[in-house]
N, C-alpha and C positions, 0 to 999 in steps of 0.2 A: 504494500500500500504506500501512498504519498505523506507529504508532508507539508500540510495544507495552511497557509498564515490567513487570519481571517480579523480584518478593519474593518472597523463601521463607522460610518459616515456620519453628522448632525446637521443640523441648520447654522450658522454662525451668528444668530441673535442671541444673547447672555440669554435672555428670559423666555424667549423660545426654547432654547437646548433645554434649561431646567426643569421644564417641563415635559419635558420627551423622553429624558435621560435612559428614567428608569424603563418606560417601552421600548427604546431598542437596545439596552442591557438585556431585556427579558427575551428580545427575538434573536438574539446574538448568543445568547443561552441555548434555546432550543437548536440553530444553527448547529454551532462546538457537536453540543452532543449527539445530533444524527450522525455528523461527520464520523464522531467517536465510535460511534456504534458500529457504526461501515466498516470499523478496521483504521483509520485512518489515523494521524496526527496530526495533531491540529497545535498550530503558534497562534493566541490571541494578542493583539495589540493592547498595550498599556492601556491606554485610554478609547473614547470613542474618540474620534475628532472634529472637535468646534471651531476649531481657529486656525489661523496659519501655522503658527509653531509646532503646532500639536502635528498638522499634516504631514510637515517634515519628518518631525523626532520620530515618534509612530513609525510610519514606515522606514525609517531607518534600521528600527530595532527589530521588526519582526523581519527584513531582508539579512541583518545578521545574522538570523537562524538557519537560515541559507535554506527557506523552504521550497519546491519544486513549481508549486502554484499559488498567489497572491488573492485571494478576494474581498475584496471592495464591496461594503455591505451596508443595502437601503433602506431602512429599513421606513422612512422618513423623508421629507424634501432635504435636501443637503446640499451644500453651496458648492456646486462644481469647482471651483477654484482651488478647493480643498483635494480635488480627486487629481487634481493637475500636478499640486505639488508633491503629494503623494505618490505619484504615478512616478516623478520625476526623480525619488529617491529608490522603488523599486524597478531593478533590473531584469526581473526574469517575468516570465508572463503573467498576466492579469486576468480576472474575469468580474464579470461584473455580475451583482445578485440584488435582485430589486424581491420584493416582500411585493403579493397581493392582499394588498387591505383596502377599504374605498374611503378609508377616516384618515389614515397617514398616506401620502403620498408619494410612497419610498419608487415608484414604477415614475415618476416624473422627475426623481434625483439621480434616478441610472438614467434616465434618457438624454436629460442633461450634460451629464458628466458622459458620456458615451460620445454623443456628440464634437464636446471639446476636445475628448481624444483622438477622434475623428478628422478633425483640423487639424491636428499638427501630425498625423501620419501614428498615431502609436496602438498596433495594435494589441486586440484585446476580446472578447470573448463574455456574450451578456446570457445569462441565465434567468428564471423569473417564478414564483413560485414559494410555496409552506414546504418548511424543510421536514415538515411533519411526511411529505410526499415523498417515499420512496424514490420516486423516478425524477425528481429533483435530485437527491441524494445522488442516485447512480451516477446524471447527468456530470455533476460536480467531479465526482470520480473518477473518471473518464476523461475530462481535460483535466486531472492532477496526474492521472498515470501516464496520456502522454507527454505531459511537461515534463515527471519527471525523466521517462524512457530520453525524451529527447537531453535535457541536463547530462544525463549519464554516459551520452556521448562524450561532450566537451568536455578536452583535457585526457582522453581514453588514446590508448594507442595498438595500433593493428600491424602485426607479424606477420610480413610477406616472404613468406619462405620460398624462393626460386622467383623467376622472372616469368613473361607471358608466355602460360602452356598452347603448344599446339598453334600458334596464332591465333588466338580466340581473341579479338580485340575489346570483345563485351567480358572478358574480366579484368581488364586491365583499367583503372580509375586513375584521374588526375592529382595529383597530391596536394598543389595547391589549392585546386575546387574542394576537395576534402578538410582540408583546415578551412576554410571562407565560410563553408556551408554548416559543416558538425562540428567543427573543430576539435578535428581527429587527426594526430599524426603517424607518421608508415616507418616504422621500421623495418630495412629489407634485410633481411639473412640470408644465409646461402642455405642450400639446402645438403651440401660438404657436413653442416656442420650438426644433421642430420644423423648421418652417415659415422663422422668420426663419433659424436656423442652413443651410438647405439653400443659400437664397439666398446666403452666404456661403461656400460649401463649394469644395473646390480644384475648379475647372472640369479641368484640364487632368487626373486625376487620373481624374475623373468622366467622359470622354472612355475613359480610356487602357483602365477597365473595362468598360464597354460595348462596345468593341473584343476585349477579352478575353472577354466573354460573348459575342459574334458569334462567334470563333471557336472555344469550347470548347463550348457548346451545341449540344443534338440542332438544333436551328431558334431563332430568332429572327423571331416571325412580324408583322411591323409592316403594320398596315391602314390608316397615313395619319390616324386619330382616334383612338382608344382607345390603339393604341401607335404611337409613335414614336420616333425615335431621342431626341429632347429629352424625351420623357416619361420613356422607360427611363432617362436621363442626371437628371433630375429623381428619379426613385426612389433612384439609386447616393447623390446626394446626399445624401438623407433618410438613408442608411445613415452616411455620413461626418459629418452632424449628430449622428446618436444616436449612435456610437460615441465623438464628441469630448466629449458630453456623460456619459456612463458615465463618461469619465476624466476629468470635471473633478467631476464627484458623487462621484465611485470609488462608483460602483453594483456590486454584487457581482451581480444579475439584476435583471430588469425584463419590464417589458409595456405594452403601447400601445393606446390606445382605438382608435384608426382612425374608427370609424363614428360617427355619420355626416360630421364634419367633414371629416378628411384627406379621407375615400373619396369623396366629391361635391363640392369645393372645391379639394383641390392632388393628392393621387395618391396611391393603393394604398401602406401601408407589407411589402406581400409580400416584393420584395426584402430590405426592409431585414432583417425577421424570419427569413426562412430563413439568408440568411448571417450573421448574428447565431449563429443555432444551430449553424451549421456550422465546421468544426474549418480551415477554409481560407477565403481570398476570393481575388483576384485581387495582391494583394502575397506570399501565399504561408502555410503555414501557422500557426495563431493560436488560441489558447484560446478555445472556445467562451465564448459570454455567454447565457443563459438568457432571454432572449426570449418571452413569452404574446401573441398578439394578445387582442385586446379585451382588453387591460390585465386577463384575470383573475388576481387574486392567489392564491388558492389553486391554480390550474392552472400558477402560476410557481413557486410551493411545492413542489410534487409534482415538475416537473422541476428543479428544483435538487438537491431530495434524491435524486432518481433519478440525475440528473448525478453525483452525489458517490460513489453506490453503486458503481454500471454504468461511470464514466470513460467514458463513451461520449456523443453527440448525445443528443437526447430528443425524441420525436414529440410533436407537439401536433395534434388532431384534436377535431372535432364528431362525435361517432357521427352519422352523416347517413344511414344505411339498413340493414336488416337483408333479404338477399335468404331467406328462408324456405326457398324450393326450393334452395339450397345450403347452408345454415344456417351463412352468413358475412354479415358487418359491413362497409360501406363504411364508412371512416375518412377523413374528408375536410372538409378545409378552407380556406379562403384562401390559399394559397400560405404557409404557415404550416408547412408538413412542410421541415427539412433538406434540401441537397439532397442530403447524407451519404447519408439512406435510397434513394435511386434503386439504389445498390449497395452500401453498405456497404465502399467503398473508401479505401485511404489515400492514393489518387491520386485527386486533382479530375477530371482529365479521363475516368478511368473515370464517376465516380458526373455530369459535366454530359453527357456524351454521351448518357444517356437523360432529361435533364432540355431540356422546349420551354420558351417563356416567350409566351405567347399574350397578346394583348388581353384586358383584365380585361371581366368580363360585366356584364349590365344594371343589377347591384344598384351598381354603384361608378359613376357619372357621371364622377368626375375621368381614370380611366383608370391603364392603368400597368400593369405585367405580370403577370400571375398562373404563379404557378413551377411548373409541369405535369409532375408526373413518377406512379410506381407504384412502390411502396417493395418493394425487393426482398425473398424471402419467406427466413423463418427464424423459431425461436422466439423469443416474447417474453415479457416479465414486463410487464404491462398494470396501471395503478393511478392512482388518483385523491385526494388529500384531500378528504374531503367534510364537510360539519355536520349534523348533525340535534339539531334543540331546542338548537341552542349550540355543542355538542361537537364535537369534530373525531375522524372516523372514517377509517381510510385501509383506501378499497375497493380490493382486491386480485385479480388474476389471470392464469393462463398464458392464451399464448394462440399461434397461428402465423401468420405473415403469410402470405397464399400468391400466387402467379402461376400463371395459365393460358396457354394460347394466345395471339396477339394479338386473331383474331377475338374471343374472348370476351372479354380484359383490358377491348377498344373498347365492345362491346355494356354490360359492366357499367357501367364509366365513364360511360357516357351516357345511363344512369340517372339518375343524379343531374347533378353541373356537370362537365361532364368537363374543363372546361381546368383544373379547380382538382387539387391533387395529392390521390393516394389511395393508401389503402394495406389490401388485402381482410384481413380477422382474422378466423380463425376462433375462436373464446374459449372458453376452459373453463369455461364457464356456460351455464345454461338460457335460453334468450330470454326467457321469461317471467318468470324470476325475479330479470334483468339489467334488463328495461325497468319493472318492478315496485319496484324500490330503489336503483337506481343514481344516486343527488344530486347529477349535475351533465350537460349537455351537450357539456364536453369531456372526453377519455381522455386519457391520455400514456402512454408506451411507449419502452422499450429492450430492446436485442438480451439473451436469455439467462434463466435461470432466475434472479433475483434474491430470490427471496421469502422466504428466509430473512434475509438481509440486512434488507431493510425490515420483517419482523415485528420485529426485535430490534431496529430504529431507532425502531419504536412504540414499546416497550415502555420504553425509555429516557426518552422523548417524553412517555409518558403519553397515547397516542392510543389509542381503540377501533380493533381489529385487526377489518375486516369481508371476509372470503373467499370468489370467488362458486369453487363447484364445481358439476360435472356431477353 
């Protein structure tokens, strides 16, 4: 949850305010505590504010607290003037909350004051309504989580291990538009340093997990070449280099080129990437870390931000086929899906029980495991950062995961690479009008209707809001 600072506004008449005081003390009460209720934290302002000074100080001291979201509260007519300078002592976003009552006129001191802020370009975000009103509440909650998702950005830095895989130009991002926009910096590493770290990695450790993936996993299928117990113990490694590396950069997300080096030269980064994403490994539960294969950066963008929204994993996928005759999407990619999604459980051994770990296929020479599961089905909030002509646009959409039968799960799967993991989407958009505009080859996805959320983390953002619908 956020951390929500909440000012209230007065009239600037001595003998008006004294008389009001106590009603929007008492609506500024019930306010606090819905918020509190929600889960939320709330910073109240010293005072209400009646005067110039007060507008200042006030806001001062509750941006000290460094809360995620500001709101400015009507409860009453209130002298815009007051919201201006207020406004002008907090930095991070605003909203504005006007009280329906037809005796106080708190809905004519937000308009006011909306207005002036209106004028000078600052924007801000009006809300209206009895906090007694759940859907008030939510509303509130919803621009505090993307304020804070987007704050969590700035100042975060992103671990570009290798350079542009493949020629894919849509994962390669601007460095400067990256600081300008999130204010997020790149740190590039080699992916050598990958390589020399595994060889150094705790053997006994890399051992004890591969033990632990033999026995929580649906199968462990080793053919002697492509996997072995020394190659999967080679992958865990690679996970214990990047991870030691995150905490010696203090990487806040990252993404790995893989191809073609690792994948034809030492071994598949699959393991490393799914439990990266995953909220557990074999030591026991652990903050997810934001993970992209092929090092793309704006597909690490989008799950981090999703991350921050949703507190959940974050799919990362190639839209790899669209079956026409069921008018669903296979979502699949390198072992690169959490293995969170197999079930959506907060117990590992539910969500590995349906996760195999097969020999990687013909494309990767070096070998190593490809993480083979079918992402359990539920809705989802599906979205992308993407660019056109420069800009950055965040393509949006619902969508539901689904599962069939096993006969047909197998049949689909093997359409495409079936040892790689998949996950069927049906999308709230037209195929044609999905494969017609959609600026990138990977999707990412979390559990749940999140789309308000991230429209209002655009809007903060200064991103084109682009939505596909049916």
């Amino acid at each position: 949850m956020a951390r929500i600072g909440v000012i209230s506004m007065s009239d600037g008449r001595d003998y008006v305010h004294a008389g009001i005081a106590d009603f929007i003390s008492s609506t500024e009460d019930h306010l606090v505590a819905a918020l509190i209720q929600a889960g939320h934290e709330v910073v109240r302002g010293e005072e209400t504010i009646s005067d110039n000074a007060l507008a200042s100080s006030v806001a001062r001291g509750v941006a000290a607290a460094e809360v995620d979201l500001t709101v400015f509260h009507y409860a009453v007519w209130a002298f815009p003037h007051f919201t201006m300078l207020a406004a002008g002592a907090t930095p991070g976003p605003l909203l504005l909350l006007s009280n329906i009552d037809p005796v106080q006129p708190g809905m004519v001191g937000m308009l006011a004051a909306g207005g002036a802020l209106d004028q000078i370009g600052r924007t801000h975000t009006r809300l209206w309504g009895d906090p007694a009103d759940p859907a008030l509440i939510e509303a509130i909650g919803v621009q505090a989580s993307a304020a804070a998702a987007v704050a969590s950005l700035r100042g975060s830095t992103f671990g570009r291990f290798g350079g542009r895989p493949m020629g894919m130009n849509t994962a390669v991002a601007n460095t400067d538009q990256w600081q300008r926009i999130f204010g997020i910096d790149v740190e590039e590493i080699d992916q050598w340093e990958i390589v020399r770290r595994a060889e150094l990695a705790d053997a006994s450790e890399a051992k004890a997990a591969r033990e632990w993936l033999e026995t929580h996993a649906a199968g462990v299928h080793y053919d002697g070449a492509k996997l072995t117990p020394e190659i999967l113990e080679r992958q865990i490694r690679s996970y214990l280099a990047v991870r030691e590396l995150i905490a010696e950069w203090r990487l806040d997300f990252s993404g790995i080129k893989g191809q073609p080096e690792l994948t034809q030269y030492f071994a598949t980064m699959d393991i490393t990437e799914a439990f990266l994403n995953d909220p557990y490994d074999w030591n026991g539960p652990k903050e997810t870390h934001v993970c992209a294969t092929e090092a793309d950066m704006d597909g690490a963008l989008t799950m981090q931000l999703l991350k921050q929204i949703a507190g959940t994993p974050v799919l990362f996928a190639d839209v790899r086929h669209y079956h026409a005759d069921r008018d669903i999407w296979d979502l699949c990619n390198s072992g690169q899906h959490a293995t969170w999604f197999a079930a959506r459980s907060a117990d590992p051994a539910e969500n590995l029980a349906k996760v195999h770990l097969y020999p990687e296929v013909f494309f990767f020479p070096a070998g190593g495991a490809s993480v083979h599961h079918l992402a359990a089905p539920g809705g989802m909030t599906l979205a992308r950062l993407t660019r056109k002509d420069g800009d950055y646009r965040m393509q949006l959409m619902l969508g539901d995961f689904e599962t069939y039968d096993e006969e047909t799960n197998e049949a689909l799967m093997k359409q495409s690479t079936w040892e790689w993991p998949h996950a069927f989407a049906r999308l709230d958009a037209r195929a044609e009008d999905f494969l017609s505009r959609f600026g990138a080859n990977h999707i990412h996805a979390v559990p749940g209707d999140h789309r308000a959320a991230v429209r209002a983390a655009c809007e903060l953002l200064g991103v084109t809001l682009d939505e596909f619908v049916r």
